[in-house]
N, C-alpha and C positions, 0 to 999 in steps of 0.2 A: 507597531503594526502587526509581530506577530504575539500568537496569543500565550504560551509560552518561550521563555527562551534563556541560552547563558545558566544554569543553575549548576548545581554541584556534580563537581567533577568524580569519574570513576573509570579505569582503564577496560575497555573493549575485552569480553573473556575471550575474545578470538580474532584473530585475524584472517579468517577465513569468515567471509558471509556472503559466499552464494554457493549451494549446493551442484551446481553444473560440475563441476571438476576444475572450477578455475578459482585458485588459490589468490587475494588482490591483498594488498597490506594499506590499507585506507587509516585516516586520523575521523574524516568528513564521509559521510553518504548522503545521498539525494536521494527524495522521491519525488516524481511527477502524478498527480492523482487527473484522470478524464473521467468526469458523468455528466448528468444531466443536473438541473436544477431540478430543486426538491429529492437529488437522490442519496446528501449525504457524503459527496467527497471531503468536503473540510472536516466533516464529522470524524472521517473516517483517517485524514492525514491527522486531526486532532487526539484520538485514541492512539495512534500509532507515536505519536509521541509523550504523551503521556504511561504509554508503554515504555518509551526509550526511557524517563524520566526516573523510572523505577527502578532502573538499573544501572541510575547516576549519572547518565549523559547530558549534554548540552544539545538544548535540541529549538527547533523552528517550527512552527506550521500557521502558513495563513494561506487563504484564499487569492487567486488573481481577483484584480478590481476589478471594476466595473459593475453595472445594475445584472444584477442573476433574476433572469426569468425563467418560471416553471418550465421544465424540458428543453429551455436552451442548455448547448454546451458549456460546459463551467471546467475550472481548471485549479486545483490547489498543490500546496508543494508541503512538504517532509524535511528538513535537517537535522540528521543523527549525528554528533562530534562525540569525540574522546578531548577535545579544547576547545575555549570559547569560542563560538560563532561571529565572527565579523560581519559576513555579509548579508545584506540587507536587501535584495534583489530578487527578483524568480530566477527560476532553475530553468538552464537552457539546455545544460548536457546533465541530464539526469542519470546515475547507476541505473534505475528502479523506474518503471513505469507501471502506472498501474490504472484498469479498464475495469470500470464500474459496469459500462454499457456497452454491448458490443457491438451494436448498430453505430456508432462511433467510430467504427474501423473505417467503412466507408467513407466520412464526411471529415473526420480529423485525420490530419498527418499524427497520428500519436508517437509513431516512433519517430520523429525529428527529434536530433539532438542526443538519440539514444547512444550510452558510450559503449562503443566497440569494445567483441572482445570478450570483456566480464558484465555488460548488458544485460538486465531482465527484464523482461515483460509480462505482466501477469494480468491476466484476460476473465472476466467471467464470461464462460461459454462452453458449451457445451460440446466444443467439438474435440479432435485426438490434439495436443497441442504439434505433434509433426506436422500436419497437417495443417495447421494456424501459421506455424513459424513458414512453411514454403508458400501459403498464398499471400502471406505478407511480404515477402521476399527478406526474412529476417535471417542473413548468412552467418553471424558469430553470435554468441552468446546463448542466454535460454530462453524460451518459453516456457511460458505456464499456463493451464487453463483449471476453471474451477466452476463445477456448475451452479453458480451463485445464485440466479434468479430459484432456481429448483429447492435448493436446501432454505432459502428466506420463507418463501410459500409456505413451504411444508410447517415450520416451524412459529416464524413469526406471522401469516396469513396474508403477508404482503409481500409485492417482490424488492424490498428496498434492501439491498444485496453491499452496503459498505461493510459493513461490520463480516460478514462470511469470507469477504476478502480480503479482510483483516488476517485471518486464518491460512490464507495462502501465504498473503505474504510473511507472516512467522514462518511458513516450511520453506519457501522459497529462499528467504534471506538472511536466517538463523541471529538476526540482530536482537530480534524480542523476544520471548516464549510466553507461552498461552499464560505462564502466575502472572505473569508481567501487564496483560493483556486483561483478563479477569480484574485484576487492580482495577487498571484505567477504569474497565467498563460503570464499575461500582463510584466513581469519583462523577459521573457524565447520568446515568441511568439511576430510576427506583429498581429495589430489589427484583421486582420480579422479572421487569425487566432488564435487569442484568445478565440473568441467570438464563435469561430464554436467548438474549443475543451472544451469551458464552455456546449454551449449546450449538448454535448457528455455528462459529468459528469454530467449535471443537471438529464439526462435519465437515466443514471446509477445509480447513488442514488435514484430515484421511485425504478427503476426496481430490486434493490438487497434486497434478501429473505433469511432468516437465519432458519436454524435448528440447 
């Protein structure tokens, strides 16, 4: 069920992967991906592992079931190991959450399940993320925000914003880096479009700010 997973093994260059100041010594990470249909969350937990994949880990990504209809909610998950993956299940207590859409904030509990503590969230939107983290009432861990719809536009002529938050999430959680990431994109995309949705990500990554 998922689309990659289990491959060759290579040791984690860090033990540190979240930039907040909180140091976690993990084997396994999680991601929780929220958007909409048609906007590219699997897409985007799929590059993100294929990014992991580059850099030798054992990794997961598939979608939650069920029928995905255009602009309904949709929900995909991320497993990054340093050892084989067992489990076979969605992500309940995800490290990593991650907000395609942020009209979502209202309608989805997104942070349920969020782990305390060393918790990230990482949002496209436009606003300060202190300001994100207190009206969400997010008390430990970090925020992120990244103005994703803005840099897609400008670039790709659409606001289809997975790939830019791709780009967050390499600043935010130092697990992948942009060679890693440029790989993927080339394995998934034709040239040219590879090279217009790197630039996207290279923007995204300046552009994403933590509280």
């Amino acid at each position: 069920m998922c689309l990659l997973e289990n491959v060759i093994f290579a040791e984690f260059h860090s033990a540190c992967y979240l930039r907040s100041g909180a140091i976690v010594l993990k084997n396994m990470v999680e991601f929780r991906w929220h958007g909409r249909g048609g906007q590219g969350a699997w897409t985007a937990s799929d590059l993100l592992a294929r990014a992991a994949l580059e850099k030798g880990k054992y990794i997961q990504s598939f979608p939650e079931f069920g029928t995905e209809r255009m602009g309904a909610p949709v929900t995909a998950f991320t497993r990054i190991s340093t050892e084989p993956i067992r489990l076979h299940c969605a992500i309940y207590e995800p490290d990593v959450v991650v907000v395609l859409d942020n009209t979502l904030l209202k309608t989805v509990p997104i942070t349920d399940g969020l782990k305390q503590d060393e918790g990230c969230l990482i949002v496209n939107s436009n606003r300060e993320p202190a300001t994100l983290k207190e009206a969400l009432k997010v008390t430990t861990g970090s925020v992120w925000t990244v103005p994703a719809t803005e840099i897609s536009i400008k670039t790709l002529g659409v606001p289809i914003t997975n790939t830019a938050l791709l780009g967050a999430v390499a600043k935010a959680t130092n697990i992948v880096n942009l060679d890693c990431i440029e790989k993927a994109l080339k394995t998934r995309f034709r040239p040219d479009l590879a090279d217009k949705n790197f630039k996207v990500i290279k923007e995204a990554y300046e552009k994403a700010t933590m509280a």
